[in-house]
N, CA, C and O of each residue as an XYZ file, in Angstrom:
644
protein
N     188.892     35.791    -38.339
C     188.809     34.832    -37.249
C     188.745     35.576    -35.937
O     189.396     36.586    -35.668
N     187.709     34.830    -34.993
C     187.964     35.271    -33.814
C     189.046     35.579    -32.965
O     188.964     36.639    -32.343
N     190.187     34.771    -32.786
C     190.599     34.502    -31.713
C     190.679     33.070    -31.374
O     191.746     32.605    -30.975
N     189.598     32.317    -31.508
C     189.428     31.055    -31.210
C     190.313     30.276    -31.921
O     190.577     30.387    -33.119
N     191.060     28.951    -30.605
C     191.393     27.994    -31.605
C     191.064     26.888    -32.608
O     190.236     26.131    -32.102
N     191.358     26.571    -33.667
C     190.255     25.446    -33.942
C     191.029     23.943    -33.844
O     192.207     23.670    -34.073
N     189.962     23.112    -33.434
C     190.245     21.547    -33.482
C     190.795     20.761    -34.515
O     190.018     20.530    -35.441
N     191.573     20.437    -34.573
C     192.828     20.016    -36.086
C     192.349     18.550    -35.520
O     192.461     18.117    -34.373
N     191.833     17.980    -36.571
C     191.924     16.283    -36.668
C     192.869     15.647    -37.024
O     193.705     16.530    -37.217
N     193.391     14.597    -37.281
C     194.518     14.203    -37.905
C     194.394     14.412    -39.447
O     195.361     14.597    -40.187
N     192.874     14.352    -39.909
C     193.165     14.331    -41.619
C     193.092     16.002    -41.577
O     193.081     16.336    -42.762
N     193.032     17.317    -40.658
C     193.302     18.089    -41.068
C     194.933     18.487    -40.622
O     195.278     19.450    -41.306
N     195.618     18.212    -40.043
C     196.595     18.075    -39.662
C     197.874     17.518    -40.575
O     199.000     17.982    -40.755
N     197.229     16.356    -41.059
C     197.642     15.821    -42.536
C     197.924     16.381    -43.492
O     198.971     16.305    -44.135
N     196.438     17.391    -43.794
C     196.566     18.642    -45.326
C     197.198     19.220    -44.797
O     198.282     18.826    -45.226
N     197.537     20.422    -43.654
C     198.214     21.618    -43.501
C     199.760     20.708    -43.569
O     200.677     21.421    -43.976
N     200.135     19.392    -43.266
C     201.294     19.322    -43.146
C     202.206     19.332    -45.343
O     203.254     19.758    -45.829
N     201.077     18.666    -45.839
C     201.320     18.551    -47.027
C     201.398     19.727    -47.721
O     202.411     20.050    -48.341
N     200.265     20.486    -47.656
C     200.333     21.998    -47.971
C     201.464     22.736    -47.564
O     201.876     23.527    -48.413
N     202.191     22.685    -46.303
C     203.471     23.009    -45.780
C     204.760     22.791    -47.049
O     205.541     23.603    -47.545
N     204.569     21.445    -47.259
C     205.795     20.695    -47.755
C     205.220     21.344    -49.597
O     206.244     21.262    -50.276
N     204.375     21.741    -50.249
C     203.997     21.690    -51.336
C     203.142     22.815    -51.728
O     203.548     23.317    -52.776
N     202.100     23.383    -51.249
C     201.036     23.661    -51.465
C     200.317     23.203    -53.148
O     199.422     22.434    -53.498
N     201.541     24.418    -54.092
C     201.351     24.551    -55.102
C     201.192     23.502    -56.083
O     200.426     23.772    -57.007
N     201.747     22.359    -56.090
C     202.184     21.092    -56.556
C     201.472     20.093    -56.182
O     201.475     19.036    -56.813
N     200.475     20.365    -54.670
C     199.817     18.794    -54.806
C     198.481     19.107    -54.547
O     197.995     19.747    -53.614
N     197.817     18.418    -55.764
C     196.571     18.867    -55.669
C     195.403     17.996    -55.060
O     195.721     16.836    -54.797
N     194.185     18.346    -54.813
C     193.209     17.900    -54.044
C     193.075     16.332    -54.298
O     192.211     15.899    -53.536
N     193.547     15.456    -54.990
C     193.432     14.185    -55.331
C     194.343     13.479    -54.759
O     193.903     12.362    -54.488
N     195.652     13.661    -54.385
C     196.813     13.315    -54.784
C     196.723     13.793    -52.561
O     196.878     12.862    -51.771
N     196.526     14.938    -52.141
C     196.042     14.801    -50.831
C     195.468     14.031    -50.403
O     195.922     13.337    -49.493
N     194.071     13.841    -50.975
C     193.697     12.895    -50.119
C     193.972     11.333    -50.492
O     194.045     10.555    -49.540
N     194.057     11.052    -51.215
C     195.076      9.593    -51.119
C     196.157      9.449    -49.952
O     196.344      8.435    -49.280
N     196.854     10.711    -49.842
C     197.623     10.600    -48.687
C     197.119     10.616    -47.447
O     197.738     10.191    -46.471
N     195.993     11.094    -47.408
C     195.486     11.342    -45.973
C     194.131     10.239    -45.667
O     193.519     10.141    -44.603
N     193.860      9.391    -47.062
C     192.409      8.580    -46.852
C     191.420      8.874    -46.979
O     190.515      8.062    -46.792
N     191.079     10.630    -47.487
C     190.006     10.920    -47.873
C     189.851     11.306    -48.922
O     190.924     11.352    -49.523
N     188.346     11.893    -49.970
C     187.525     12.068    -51.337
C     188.642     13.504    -51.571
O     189.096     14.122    -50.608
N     188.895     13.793    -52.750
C     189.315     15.416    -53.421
C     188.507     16.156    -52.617
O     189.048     17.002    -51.905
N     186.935     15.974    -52.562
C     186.050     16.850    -52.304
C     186.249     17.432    -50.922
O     186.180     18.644    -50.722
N     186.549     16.359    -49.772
C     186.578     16.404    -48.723
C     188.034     17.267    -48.534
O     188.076     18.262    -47.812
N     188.717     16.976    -48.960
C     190.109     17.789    -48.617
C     189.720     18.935    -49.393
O     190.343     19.913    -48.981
N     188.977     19.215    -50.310
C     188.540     20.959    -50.708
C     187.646     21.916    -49.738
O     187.635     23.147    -49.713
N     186.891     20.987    -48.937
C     186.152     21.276    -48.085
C     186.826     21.199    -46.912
O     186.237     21.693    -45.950
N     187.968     20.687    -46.701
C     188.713     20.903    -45.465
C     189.574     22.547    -45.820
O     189.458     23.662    -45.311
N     190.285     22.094    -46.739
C     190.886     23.466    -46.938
C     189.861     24.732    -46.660
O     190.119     25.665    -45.900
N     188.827     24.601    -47.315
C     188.135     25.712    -47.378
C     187.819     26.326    -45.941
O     188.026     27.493    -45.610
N     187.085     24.957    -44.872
C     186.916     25.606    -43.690
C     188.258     26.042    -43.078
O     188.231     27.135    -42.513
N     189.653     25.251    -43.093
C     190.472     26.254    -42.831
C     191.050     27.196    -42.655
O     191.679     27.709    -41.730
N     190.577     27.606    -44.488
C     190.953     29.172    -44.626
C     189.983     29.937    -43.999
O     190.277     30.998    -43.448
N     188.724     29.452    -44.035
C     187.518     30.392    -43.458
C     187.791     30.584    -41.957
O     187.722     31.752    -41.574
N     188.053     29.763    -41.151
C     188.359     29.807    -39.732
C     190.105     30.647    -39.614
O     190.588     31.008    -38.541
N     190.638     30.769    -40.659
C     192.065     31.609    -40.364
C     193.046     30.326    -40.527
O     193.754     30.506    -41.518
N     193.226     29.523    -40.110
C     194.267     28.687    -39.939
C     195.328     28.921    -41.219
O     196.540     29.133    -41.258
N     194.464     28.804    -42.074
C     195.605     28.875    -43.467
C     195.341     30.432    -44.083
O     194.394     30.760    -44.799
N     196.469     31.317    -43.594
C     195.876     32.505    -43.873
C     196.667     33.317    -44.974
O     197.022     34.494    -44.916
N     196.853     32.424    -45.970
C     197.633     32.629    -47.499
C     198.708     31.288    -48.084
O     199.086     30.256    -47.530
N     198.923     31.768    -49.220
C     199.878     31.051    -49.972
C     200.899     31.434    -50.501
O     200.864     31.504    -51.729
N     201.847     31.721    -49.980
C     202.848     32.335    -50.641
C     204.412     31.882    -51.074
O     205.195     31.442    -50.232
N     204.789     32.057    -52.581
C     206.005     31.067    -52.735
C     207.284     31.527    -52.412
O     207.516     32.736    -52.429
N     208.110     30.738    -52.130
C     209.837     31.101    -51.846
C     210.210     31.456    -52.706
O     210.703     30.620    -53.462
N     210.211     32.773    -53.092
C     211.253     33.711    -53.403
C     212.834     33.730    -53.691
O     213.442     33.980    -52.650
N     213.503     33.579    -54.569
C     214.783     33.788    -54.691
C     215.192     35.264    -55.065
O     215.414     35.528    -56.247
N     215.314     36.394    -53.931
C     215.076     37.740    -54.342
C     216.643     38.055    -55.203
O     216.709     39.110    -55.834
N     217.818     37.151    -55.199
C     218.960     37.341    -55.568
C     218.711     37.458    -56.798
O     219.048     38.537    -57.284
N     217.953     36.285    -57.876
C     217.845     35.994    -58.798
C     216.966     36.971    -59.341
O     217.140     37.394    -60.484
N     216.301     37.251    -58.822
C     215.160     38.562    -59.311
C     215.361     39.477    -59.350
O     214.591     40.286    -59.866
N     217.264     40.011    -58.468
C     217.640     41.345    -58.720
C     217.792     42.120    -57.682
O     218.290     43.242    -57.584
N     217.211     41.262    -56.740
C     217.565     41.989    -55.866
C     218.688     41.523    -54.408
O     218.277     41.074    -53.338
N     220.156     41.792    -54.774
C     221.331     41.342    -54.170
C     221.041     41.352    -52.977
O     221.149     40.278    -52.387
N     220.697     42.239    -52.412
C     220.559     42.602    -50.877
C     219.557     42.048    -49.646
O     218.437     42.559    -49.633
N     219.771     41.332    -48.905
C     218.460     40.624    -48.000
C     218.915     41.426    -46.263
O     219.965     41.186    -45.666
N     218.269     41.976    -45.975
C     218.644     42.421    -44.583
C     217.460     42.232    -43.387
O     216.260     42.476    -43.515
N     218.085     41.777    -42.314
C     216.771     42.193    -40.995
C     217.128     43.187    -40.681
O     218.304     43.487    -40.884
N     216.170     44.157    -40.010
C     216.201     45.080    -39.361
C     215.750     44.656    -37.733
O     214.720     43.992    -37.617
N     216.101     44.829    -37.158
C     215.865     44.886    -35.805
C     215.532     46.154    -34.885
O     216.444     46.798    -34.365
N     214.207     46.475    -34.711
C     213.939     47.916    -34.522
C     213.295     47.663    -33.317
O     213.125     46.524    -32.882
N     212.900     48.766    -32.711
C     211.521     49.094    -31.340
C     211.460     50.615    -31.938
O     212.189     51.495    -32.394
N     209.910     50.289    -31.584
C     208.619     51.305    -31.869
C     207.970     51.390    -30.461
O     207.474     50.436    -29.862
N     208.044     52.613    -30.041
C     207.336     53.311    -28.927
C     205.723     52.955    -28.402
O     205.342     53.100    -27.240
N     204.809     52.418    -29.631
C     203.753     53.012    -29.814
C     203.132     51.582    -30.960
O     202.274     51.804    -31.815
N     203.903     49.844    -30.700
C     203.408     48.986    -31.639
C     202.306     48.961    -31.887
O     201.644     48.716    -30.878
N     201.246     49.203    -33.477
C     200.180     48.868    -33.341
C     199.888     47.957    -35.069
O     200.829     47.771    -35.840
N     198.689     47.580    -35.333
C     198.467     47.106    -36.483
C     198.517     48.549    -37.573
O     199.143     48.321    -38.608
N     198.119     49.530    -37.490
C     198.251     50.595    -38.349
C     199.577     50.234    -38.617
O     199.748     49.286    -39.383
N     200.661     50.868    -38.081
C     202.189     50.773    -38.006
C     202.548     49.722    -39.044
O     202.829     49.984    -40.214
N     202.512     48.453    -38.479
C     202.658     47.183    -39.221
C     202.183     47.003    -40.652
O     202.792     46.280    -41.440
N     201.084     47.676    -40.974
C     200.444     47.868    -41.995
C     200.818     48.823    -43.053
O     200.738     48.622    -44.265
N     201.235     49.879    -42.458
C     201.767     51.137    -43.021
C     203.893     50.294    -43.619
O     204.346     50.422    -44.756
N     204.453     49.760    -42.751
C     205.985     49.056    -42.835
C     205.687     48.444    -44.392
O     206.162     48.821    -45.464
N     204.713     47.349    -44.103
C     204.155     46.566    -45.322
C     204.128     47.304    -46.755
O     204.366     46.682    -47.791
N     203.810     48.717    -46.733
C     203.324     49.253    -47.988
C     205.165     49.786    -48.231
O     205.495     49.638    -49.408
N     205.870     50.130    -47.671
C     207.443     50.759    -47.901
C     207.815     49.710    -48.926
O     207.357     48.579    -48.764
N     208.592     49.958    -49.958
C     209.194     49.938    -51.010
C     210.230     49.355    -50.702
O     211.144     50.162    -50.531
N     210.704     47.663    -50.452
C     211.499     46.596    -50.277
C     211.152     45.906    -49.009
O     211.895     44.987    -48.666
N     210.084     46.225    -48.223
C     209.804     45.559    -47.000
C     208.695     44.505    -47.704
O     207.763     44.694    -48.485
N     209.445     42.855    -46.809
C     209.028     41.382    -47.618
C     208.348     41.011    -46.190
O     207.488     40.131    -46.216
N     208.640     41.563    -45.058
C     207.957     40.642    -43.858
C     208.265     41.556    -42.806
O     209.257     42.282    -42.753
N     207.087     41.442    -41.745
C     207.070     42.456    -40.838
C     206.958     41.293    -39.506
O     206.117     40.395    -39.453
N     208.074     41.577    -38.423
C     207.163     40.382    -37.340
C     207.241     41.553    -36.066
O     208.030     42.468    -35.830
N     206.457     41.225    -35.626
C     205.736     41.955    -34.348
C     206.038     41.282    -32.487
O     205.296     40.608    -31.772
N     206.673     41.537    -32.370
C     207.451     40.732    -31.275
C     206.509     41.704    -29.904
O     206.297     42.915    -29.852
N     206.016     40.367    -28.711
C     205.388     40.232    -27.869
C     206.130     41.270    -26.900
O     205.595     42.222    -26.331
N     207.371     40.916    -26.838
C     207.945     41.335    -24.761
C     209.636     41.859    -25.757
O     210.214     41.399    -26.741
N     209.959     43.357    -24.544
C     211.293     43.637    -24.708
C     210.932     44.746    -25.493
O     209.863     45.031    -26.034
N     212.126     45.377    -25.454
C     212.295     46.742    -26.061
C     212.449     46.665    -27.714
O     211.723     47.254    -28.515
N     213.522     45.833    -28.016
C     213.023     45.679    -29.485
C     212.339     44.519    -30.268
O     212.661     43.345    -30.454
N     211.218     45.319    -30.681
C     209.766     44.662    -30.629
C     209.159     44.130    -32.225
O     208.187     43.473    -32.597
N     210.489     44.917    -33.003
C     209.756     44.378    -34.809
C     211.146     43.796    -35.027
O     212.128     44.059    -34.332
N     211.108     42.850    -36.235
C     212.023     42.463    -36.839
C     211.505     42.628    -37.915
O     210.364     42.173    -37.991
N     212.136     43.401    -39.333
C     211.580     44.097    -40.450
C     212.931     43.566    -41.790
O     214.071     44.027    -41.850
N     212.463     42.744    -42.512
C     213.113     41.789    -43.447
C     212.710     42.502    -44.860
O     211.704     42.595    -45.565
N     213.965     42.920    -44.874
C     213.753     43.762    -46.440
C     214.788     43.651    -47.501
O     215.934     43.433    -47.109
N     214.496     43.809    -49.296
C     215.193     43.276    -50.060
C     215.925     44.431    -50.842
O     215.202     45.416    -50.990
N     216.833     44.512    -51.228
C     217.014     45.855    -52.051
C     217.910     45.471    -53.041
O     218.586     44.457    -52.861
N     218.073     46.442    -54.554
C     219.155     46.000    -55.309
C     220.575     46.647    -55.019
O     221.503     46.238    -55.717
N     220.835     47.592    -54.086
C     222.120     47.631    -53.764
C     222.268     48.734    -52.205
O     221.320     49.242    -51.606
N     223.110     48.804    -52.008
C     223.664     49.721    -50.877
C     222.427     51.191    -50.264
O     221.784     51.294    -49.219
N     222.529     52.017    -51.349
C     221.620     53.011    -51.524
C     220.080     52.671    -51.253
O     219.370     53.334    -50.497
N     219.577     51.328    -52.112
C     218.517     51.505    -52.168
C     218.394     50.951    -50.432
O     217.533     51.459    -49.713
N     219.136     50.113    -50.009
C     218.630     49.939    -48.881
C     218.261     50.441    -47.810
O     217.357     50.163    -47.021
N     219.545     51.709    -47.868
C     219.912     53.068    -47.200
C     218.049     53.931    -47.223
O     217.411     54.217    -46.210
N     217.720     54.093    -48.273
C     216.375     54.637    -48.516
C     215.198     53.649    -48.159
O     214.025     54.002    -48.282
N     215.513     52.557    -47.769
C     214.262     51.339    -47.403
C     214.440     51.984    -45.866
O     213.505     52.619    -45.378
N     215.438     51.826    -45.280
C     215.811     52.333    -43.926
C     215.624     53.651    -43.183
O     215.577     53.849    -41.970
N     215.536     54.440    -44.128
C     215.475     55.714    -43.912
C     213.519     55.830    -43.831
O     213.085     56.500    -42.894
N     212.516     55.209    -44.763
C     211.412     54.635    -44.485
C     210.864     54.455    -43.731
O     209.801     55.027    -43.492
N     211.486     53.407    -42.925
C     211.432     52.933    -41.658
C     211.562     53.542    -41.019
O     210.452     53.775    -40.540
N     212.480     54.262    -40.418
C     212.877     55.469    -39.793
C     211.499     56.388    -39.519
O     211.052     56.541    -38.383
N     210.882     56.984    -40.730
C     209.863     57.694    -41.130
C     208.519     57.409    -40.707
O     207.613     58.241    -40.645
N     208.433     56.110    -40.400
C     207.236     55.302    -39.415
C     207.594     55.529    -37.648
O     207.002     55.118    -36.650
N     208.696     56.278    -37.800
C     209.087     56.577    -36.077
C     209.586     55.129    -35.287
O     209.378     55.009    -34.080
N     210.254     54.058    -36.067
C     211.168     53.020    -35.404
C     211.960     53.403    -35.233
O     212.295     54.220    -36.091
N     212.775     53.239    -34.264
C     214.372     53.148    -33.974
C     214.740     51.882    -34.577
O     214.116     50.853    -34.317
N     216.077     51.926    -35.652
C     216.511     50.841    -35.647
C     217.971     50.184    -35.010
O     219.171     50.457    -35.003
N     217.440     49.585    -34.710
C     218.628     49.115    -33.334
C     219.853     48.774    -33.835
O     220.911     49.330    -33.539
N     219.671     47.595    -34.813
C     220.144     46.520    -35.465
C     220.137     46.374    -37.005
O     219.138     46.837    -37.555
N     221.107     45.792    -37.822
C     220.823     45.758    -39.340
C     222.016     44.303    -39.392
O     223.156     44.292    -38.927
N     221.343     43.250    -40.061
C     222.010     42.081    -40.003
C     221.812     41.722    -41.458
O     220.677     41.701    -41.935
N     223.015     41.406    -42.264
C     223.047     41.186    -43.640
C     222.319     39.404    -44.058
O     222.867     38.491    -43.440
N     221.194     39.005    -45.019
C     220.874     37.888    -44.362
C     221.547     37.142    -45.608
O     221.809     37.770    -46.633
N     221.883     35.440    -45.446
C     222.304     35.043    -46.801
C     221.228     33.780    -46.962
O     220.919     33.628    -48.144
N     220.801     33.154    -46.360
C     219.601     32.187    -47.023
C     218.890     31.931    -45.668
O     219.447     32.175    -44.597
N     217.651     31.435    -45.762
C     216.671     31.105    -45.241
C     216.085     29.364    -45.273
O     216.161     28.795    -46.362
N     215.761     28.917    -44.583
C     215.195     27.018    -44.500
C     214.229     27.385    -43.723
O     214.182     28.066    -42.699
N     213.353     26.759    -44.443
C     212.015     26.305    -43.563
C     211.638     24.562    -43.576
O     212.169     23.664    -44.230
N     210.573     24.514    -42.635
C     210.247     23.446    -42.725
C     208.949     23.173    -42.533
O     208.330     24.202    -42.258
N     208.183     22.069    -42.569
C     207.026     21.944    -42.076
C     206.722     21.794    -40.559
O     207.415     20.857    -40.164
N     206.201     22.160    -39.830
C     205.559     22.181    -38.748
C     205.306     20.578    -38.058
O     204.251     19.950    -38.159
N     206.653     20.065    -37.281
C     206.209     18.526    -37.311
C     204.857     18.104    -36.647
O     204.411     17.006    -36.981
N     204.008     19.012    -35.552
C     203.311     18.246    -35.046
C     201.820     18.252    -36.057
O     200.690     17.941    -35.681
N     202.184     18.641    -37.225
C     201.163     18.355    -37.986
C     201.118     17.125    -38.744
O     200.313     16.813    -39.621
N     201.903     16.598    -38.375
C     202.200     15.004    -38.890
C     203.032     14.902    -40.255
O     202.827     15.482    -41.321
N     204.083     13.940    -39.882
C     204.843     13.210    -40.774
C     203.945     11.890    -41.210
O     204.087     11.241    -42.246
N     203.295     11.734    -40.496
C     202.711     10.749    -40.554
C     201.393     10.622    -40.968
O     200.600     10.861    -40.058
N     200.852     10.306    -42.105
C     199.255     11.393    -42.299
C     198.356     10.065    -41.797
O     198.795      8.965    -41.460
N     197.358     10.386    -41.836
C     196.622      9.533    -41.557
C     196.184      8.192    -42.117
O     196.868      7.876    -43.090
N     195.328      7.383    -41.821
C     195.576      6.331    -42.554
C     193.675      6.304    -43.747
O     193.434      5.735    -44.812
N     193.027      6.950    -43.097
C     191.379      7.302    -43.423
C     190.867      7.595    -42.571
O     190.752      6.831    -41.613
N     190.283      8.999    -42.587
C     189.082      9.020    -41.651
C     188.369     10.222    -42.665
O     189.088     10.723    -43.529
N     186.952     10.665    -42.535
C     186.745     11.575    -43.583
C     185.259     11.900    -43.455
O     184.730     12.689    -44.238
């Protein structure tokens, strides 16, 4: 994607809100009933979505406890020198789940990583380190809530298509 924003209608506004609340679980039929339009049309909405960036993956909630891995931590770092290489390079380290890239201020990443105990985290950190962050901060995390994005509507549309 460019850069550019794109124009969200209400029936696309509708899918991203459902996709929010579901992705995996509600499929192209069962959307557009909710939103008033054909399967086809909500496949073809999705699609230009993803093509324009808006929807730029799918990815499921994770229970990393259950999978073994006890440990959930932020890191709170600043990097001298933020760039997409950097960010890219964090991504490939061995327990790093999410990289965010912060606009203004000295510490500029927040770096969310999973480990199965003390040590291994110690060596996720030390990683990091190795990409030339300072880490400022280390905050032990215990659960996470998300939600859907309200101004994409609670309210879907009634038909348009």
């Amino acid at each position: 994607m460019d850069g550019r924003q794109s124009e969200l209608d209400e029936t696309d506004r509708g899918i991203l809100h459902i996709l929010q609340t579901d992705a995996r679980n509600n499929r192209a039929r069962e959307i557009g009933e909710a939103v008033g339009v054909s399967a086809s049309t909500v496949r073809n909405r999705i699609e230009a979505l993803e093509d324009e960036g808006v929807i730029r993956g799918y990815i499921p909630k994770i229970d990393y406890e259950r999978a073994g891995y006890q440990l959930s931590i932020l890191f709170t770092c600043t990097a001298s020198d933020p760039s997409e290489p950097l960010t890219e390079d964090l991504l490939e380290k061995h327990g790093v789940v999410s990289v965010r890239k912060l606009l203004a201020g000295r510490e500029n990443y927040h770096i969310r990583v999973v480990g199965t105990d003390t040590k291994d985290v110690s060596n996720i950190a030390n990683a990091i380190r190795e990409c030339g962050l300072e880490i400022v901060r280390s905050d032990v995390l215990d659960d996470e809530y998300v939600q859907p994005f309200d101004h994409f509507g609670k309210d879907v549309p009634s038909g348009e298509g």
